[in-house]
VEXSERO-205968 format. One line per 5 residues: number of its first residue (from 0); their letters; for each residue z, x, y of N, C-alpha, C, O, CB. Coordinates in steps of 0.001 Angstrom, whole numbers, plus 500000, padded with zeros to 6 digits. Glycine has a CB too. Example, Ala and Ser with C-alpha at 12.3 -4.5 7.8 and 13.67 -1.06 7.14 Angstrom:
BEGIN
0> as> 507800/513190/494310/507800/512300/495500/507800/513200/496700/508465/514236/496681/509046/511308/495527  507080/512850/497750/507140/513670/498940/507870/512900/500030/508039/513409/501138/505725/514084/499402 $
END
This chain:
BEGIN
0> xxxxx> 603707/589801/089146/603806/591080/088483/603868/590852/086993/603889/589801/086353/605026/591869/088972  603894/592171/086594/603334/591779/085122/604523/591176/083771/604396/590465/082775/602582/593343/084547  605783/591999/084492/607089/591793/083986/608100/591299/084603/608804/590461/084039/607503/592710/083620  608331/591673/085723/609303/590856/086235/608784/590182/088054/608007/590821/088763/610801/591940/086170  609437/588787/088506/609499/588889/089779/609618/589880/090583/609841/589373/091682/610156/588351/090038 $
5> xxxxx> 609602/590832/090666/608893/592453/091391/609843/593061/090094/609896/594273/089883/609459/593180/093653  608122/599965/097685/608948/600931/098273/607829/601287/099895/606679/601713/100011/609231/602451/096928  608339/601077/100387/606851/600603/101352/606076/601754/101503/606748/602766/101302/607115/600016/103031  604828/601986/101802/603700/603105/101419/604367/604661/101839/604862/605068/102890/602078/602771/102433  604152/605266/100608/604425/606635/100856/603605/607198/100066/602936/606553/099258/605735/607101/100679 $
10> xxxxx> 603544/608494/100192/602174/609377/098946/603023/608985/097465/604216/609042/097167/601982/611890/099165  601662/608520/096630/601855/608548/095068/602972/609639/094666/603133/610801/095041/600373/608945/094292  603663/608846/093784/604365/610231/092999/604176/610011/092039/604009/608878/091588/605741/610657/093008  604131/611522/091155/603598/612360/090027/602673/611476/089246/601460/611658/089137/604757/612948/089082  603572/610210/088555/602506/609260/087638/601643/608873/088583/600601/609527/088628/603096/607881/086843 $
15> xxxxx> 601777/607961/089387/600423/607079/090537/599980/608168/091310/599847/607679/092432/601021/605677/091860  599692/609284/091364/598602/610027/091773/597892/610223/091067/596743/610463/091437/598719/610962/092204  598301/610214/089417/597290/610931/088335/596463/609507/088613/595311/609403/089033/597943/611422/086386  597400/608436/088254/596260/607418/087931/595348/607183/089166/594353/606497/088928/596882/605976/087466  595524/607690/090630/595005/607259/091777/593511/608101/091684/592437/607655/092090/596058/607587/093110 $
20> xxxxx> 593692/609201/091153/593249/610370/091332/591737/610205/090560/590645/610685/090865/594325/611481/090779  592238/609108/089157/591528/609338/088248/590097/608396/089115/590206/607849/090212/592281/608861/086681  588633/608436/088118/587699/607847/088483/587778/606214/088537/587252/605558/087638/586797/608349/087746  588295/605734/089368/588346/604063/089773/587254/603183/089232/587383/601982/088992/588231/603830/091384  586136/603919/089060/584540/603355/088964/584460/603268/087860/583408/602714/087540/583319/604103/089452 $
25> xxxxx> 585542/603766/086410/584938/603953/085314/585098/602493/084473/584889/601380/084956/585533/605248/084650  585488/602764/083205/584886/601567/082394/585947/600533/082087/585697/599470/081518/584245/602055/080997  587012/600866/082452/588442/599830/082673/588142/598724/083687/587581/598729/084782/589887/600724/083352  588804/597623/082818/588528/596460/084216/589720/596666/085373/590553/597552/085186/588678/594531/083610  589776/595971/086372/590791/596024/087326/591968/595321/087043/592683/595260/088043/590349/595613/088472 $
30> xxxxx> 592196/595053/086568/593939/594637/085821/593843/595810/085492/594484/596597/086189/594389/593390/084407  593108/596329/084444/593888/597817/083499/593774/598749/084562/594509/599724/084404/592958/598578/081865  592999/598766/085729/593460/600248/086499/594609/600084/086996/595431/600996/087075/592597/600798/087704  594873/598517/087522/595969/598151/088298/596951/598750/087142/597246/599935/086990/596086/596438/088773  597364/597687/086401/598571/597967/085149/598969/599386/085341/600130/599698/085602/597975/597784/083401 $
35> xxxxx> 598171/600093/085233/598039/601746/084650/598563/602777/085901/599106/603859/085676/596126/602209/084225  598288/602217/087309/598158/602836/088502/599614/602417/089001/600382/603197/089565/596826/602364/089403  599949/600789/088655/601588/600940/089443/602828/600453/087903/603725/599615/087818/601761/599248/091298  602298/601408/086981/603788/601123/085855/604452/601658/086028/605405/601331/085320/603954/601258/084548  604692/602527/086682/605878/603845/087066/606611/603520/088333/607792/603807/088528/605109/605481/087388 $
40> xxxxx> 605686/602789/089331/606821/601650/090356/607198/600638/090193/608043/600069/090884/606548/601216/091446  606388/600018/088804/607010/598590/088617/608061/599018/087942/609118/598790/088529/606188/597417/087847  608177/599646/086750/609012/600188/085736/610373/600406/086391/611382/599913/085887/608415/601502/085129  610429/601312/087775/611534/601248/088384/612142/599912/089057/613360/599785/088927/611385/602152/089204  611672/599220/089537/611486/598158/090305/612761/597016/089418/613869/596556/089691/609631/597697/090309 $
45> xxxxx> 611736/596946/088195/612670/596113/087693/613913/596732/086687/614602/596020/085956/611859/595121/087012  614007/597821/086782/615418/598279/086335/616378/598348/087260/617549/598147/086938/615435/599512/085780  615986/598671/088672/616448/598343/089293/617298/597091/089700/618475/596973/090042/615875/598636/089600  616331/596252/089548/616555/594853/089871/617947/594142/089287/618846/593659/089975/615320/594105/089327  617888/594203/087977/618838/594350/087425/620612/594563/087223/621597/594031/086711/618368/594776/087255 $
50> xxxxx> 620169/595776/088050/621595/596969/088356/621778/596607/089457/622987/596429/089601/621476/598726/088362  621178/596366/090441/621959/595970/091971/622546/594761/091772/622910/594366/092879/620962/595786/093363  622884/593807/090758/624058/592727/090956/623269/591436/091283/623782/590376/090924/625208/593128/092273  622360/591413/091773/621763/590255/092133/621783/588868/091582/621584/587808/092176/620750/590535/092140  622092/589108/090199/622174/588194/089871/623429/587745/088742/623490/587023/087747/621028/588103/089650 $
55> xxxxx> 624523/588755/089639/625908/588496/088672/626893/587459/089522/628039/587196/089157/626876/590152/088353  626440/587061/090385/627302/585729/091040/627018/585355/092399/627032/586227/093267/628856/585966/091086  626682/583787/092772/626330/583406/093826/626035/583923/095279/625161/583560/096066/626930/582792/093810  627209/585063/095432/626585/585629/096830/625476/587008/096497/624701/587585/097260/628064/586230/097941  625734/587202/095249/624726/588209/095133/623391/587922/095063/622502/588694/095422/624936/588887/094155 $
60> xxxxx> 623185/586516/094476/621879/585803/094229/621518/585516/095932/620536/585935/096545/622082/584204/093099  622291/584934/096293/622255/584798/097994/621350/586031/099106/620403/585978/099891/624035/584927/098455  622160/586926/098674/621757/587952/099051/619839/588105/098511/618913/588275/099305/622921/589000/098447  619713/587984/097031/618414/588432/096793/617373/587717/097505/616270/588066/097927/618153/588390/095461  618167/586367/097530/617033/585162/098286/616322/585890/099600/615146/585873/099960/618016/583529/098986 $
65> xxxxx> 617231/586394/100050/617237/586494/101623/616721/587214/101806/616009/587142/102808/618169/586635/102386  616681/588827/100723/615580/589552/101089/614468/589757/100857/613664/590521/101391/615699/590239/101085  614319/588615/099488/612643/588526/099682/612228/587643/100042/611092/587361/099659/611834/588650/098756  613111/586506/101207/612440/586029/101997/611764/587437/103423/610639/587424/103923/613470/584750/102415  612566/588169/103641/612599/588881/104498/611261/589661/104205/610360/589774/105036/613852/589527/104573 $
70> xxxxx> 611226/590229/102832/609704/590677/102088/608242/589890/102160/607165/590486/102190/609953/590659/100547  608395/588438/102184/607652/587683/102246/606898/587280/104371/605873/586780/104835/608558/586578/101289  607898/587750/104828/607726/588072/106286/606393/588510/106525/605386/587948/106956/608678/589127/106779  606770/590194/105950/606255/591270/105915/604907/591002/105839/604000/591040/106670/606744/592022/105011  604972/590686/104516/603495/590266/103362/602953/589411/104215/601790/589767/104402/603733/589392/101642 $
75> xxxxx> 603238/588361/104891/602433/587276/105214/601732/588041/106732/600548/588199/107032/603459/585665/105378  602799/588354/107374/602100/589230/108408/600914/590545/108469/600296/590857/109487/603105/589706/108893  600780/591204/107129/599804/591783/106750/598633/591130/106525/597494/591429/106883/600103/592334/105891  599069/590127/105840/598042/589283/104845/597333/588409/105486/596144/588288/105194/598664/588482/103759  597837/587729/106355/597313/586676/107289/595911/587515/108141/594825/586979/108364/598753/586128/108476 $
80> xxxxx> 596262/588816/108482/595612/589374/109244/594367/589931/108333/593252/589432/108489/596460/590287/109975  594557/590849/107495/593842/591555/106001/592433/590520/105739/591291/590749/106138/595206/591398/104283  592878/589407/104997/592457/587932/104280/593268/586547/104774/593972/585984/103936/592782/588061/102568  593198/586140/105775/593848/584733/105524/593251/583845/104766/594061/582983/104426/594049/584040/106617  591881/583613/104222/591807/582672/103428/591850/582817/101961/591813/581841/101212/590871/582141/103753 $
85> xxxxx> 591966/584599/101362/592803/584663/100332/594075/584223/100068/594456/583743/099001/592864/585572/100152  594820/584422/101208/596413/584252/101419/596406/582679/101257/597237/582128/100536/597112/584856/103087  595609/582097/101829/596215/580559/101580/595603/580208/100309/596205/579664/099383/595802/579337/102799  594309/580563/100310/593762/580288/098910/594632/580259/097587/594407/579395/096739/592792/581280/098681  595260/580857/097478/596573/581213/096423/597961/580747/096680/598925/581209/096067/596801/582717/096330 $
90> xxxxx> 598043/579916/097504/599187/579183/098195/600097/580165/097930/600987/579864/097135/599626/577693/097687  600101/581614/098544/601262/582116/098823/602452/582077/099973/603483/582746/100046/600935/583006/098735  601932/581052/100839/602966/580415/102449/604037/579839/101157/605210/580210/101146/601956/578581/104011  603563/579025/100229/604962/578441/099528/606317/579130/099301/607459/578672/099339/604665/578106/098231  605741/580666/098994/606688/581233/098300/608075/580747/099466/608741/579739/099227/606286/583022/098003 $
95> xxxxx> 608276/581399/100379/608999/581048/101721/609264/579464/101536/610490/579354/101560/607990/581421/103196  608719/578260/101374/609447/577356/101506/610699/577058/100519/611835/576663/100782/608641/576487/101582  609774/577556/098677/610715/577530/097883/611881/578241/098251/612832/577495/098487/610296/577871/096826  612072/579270/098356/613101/580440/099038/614184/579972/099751/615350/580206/099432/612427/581354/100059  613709/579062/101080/614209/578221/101651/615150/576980/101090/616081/576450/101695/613296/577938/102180 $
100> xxxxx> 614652/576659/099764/615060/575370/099284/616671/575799/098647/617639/575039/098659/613824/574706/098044  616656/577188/098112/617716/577610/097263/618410/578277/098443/619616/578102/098265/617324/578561/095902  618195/578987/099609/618993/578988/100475/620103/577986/101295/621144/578259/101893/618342/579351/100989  619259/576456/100995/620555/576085/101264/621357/575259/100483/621779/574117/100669/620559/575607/102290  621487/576064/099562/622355/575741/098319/623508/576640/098089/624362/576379/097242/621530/575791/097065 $
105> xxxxx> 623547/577887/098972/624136/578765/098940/624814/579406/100534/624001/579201/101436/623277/579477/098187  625591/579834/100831/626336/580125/102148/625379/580961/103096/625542/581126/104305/627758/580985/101857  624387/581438/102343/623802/582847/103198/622689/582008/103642/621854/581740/102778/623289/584504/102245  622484/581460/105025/621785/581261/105663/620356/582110/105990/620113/583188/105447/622514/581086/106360  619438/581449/106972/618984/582274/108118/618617/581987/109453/618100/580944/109850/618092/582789/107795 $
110> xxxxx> 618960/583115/110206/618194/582728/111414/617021/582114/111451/616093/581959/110658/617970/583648/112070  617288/581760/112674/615703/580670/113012/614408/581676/113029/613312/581260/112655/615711/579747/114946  614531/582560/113327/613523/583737/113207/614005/585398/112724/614165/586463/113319/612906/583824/114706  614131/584884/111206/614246/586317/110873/613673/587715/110930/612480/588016/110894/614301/586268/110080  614759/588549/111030/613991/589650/111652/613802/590146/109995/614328/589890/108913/614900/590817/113002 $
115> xxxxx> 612433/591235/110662/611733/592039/109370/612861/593255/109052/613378/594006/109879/609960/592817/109831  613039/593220/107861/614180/593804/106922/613941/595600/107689/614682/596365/108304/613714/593544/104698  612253/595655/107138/612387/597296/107269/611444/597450/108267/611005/596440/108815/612031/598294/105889  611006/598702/108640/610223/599263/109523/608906/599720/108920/607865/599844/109566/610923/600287/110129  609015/599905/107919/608330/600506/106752/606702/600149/106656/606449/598946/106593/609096/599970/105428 $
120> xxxxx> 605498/601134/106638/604493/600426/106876/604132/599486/105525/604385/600201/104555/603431/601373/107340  603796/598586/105211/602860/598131/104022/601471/598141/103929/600708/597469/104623/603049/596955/103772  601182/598885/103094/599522/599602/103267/598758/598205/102747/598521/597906/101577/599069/601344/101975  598488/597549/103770/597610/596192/103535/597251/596080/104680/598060/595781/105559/598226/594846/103009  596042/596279/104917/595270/596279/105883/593975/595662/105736/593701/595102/106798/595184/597409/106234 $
125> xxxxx> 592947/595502/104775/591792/595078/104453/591723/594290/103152/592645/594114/102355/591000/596126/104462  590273/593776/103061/590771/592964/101850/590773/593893/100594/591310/593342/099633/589804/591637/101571  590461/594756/100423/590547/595510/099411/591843/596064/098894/592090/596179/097693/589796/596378/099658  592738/596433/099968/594220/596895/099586/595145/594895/099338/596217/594681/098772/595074/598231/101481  594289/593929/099941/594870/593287/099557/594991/592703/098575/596119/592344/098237/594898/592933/100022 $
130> xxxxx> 593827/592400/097758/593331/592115/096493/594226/593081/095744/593964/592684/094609/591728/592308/096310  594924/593870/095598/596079/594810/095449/597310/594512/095294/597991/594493/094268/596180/595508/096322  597646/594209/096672/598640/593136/096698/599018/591852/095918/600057/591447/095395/598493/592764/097642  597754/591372/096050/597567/589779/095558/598273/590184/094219/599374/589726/093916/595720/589003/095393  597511/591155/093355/597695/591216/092035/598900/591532/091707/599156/591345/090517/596916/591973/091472 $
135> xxxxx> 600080/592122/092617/601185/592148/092467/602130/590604/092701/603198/590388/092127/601434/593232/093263  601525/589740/093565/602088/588634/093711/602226/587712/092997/603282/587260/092556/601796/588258/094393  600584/587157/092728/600364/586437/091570/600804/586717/090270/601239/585862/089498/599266/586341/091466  600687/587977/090014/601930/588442/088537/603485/588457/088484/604179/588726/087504/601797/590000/088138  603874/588130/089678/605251/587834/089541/605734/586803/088940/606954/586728/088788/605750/587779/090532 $
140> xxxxx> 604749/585635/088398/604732/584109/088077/605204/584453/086527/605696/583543/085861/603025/583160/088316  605044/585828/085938/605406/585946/084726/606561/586517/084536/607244/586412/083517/604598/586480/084100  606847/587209/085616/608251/587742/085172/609391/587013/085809/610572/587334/085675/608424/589254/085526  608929/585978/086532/609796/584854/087004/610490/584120/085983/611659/583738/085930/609042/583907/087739  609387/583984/085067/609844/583154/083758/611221/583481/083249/612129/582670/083067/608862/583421/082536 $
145> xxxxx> 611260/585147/082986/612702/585624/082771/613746/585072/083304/614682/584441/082812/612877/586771/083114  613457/585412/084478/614279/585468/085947/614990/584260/086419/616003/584246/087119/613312/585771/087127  614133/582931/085805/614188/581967/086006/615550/581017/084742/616353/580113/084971/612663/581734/086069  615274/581683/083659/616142/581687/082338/617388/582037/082825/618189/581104/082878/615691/582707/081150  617872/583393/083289/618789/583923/083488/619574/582876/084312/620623/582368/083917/618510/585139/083957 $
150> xxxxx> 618693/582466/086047/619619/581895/086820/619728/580215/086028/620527/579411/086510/619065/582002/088558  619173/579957/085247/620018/578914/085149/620861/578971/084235/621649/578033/084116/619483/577889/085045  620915/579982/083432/621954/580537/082355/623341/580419/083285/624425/579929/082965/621567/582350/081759  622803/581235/084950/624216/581352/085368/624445/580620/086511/625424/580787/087238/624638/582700/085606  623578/579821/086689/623664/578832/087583/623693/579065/089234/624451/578495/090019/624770/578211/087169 $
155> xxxxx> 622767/579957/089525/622314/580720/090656/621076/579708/090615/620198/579512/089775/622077/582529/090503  621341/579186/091772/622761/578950/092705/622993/577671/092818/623205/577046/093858/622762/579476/094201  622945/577232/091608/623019/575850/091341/622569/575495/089940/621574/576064/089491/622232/575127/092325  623421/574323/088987/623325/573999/087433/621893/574563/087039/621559/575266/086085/623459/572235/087067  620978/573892/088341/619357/573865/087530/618863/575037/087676/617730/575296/087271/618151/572844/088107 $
160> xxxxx> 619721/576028/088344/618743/577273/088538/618282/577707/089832/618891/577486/090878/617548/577062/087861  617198/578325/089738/616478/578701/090898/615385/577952/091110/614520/577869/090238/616106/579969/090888  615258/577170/092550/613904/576382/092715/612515/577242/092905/611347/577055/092563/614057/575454/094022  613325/578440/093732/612255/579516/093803/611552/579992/092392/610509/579767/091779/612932/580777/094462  612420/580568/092284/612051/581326/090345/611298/580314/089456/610389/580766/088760/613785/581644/089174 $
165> xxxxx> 611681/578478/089380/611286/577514/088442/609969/577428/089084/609146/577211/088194/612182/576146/088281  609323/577510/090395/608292/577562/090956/607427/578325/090635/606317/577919/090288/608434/577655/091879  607790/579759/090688/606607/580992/090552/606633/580795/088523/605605/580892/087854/607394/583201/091455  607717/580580/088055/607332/580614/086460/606246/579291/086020/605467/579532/085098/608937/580438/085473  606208/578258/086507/605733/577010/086669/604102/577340/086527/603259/576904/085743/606271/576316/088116 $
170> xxxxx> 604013/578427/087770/602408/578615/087895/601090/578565/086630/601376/578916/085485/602343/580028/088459  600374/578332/086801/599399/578490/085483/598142/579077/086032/597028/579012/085514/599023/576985/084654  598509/579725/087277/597040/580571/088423/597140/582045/087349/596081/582672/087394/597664/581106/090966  597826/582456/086750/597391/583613/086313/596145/584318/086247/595762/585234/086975/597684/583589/085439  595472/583691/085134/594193/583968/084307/593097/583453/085003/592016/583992/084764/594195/583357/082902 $
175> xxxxx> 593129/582336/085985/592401/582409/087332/592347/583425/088067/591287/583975/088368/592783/581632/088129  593695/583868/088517/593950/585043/089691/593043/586141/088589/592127/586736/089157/596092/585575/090169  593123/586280/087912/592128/587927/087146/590870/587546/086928/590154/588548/086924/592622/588634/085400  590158/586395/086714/588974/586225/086936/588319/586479/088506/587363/587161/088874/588846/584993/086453  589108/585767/089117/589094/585941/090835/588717/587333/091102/587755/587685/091784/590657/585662/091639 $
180> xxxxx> 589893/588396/090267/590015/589929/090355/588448/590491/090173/587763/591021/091047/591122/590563/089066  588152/590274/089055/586876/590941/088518/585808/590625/089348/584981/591438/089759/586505/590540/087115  585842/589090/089660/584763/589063/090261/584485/589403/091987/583376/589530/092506/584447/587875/089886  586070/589523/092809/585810/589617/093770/585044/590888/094255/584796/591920/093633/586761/589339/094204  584625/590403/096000/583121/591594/096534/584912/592737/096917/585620/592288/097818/581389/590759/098875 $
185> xxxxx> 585261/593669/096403/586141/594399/096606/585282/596054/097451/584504/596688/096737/586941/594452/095051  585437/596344/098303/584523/597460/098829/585535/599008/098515/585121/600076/098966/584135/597114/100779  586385/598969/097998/587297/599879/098259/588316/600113/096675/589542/600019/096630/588140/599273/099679  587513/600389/095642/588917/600100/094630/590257/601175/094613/591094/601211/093711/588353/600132/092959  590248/602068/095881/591296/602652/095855/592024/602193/096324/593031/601930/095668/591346/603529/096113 $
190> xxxxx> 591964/601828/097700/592242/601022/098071/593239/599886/097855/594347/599561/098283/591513/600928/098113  592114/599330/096787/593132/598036/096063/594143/598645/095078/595030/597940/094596/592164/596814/095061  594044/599679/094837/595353/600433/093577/596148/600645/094568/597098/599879/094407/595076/602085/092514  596379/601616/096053/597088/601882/096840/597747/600587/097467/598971/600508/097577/596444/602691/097585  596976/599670/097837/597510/598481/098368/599121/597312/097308/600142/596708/097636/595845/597609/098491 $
195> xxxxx> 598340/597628/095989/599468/597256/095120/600889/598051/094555/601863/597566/093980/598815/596962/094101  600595/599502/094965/601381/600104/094400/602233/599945/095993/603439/599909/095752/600860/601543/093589  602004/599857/097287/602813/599502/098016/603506/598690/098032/604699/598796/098317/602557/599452/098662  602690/597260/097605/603421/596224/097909/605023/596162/096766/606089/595620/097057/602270/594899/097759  604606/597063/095205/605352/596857/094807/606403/598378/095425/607197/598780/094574/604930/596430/093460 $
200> xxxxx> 606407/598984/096484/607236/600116/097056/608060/598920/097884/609262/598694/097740/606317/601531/098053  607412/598403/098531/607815/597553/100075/608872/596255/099641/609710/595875/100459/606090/596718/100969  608770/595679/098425/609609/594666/097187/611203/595648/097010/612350/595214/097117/608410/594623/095159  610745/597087/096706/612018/597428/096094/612659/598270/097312/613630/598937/096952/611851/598298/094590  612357/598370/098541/612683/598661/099763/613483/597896/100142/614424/598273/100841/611826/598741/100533 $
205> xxxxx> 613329/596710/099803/613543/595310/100547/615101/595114/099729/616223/594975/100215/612069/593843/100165  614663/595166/098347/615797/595122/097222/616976/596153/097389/617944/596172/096629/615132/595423/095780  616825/596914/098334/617737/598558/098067/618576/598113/098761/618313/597740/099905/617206/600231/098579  620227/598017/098054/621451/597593/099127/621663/598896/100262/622228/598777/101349/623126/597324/098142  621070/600133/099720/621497/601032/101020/620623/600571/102286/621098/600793/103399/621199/602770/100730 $
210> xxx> 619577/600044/102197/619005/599090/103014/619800/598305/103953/620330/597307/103464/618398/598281/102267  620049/598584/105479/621094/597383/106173/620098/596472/106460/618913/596698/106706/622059/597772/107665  620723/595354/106404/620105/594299/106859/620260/594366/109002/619755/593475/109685/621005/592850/105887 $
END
């Protein structure tokens, strides 16, 4: 994502309908429809992020691990099905191992087969809503960078930080992943705006403590 390391599909509200609404075909490249189509869910997303505690002391960081491992479930089970050789193409299976690595550094385990957090659909179904997705994933590598500062500021969940977070900031696929964008055979560019503005709905679903696990 574009700002930070990140509500599952529901109709656009007020801002992402205008931009859904508008002509997809016109003279903006696909980053700028994307950008333009989910700033009003990212915008929440990461203010959010923030304010739920996540990252004011070890079990709270614990907690975040866990649910976007639980997010990453989701995603892979869409995705695998959508594009699997996008999905691996972009080594997104890692995200989950890193995840794993800082989990057990911290008390909050997981089951051997975690169950999926929500019920919630994630509108990723083809490759077009996924290429959508993607662009929400692969941009998380920048706002990790933050994210990544902070936990080792506070030592979530451990002196060096986050292995997860030092991972996705690490990346240098960016400016690949948007060449990839432009040029991919995409059949659907609504599609791919709807597909991203989910994935970033289905992230802060995942994030919501009224959310039971």
């Amino acid at each position: 994502m574009e700002r930070t390391a990140f509500r599952s599909h529901t109709a656009p509200v007020s801002g992402e309908a205008g931009s859904l609404n508008r002509d997809v075909q016109g003279g903006a490249t696909r980053r700028q429809r994307l950008k333009e189509a989910t700033s009003d869910v990212h915008r929440r997303l990461d203010k959010s992020l923030m304010q739920r505690g996540y990252f004011s002391n070890p079990k709270g960081f614990g907690l975040y691990l866990r649910r976007m491992y639980q997010f990453h479930l989701k995603f892979e089970d869409a995705a695998l099905t959508a594009g699997r050789d996008w999905y691996e193409a972009w080594g997104l299976h890692h995200h989950k191992e890193w995840i794993e690595a800082d989990l057990k550094k911290v008390s909050i385990g997981l089951t051997a087969k975690p169950e999926i957090l929500t019920t919630d659909t994630l509108c990723v179904a083809d490759r077009s809503s996924l290429a959508g997705a993607l662009y929400v994933i692969a941009g998380s590598s920048l706002g990790a960078r933050v994210l990544h500062r902070l936990s080792v500021e506070r030592r979530l969940p451990g002196p060096s930080g986050s292995y997860y977070l030092s991972q996705l900031a690490a990346s240098l696929r960016w400016s690949e992943f948007l060449a990839f964008l432009e040029d991919a055979d995409i059949a659907c560019e609504l599609a791919m705006l709807e597909g991203a503005i989910s994935t970033f709905e289905c992230v802060s679903r995942h994030l919501d403590p009224a959310v039971p696990e």
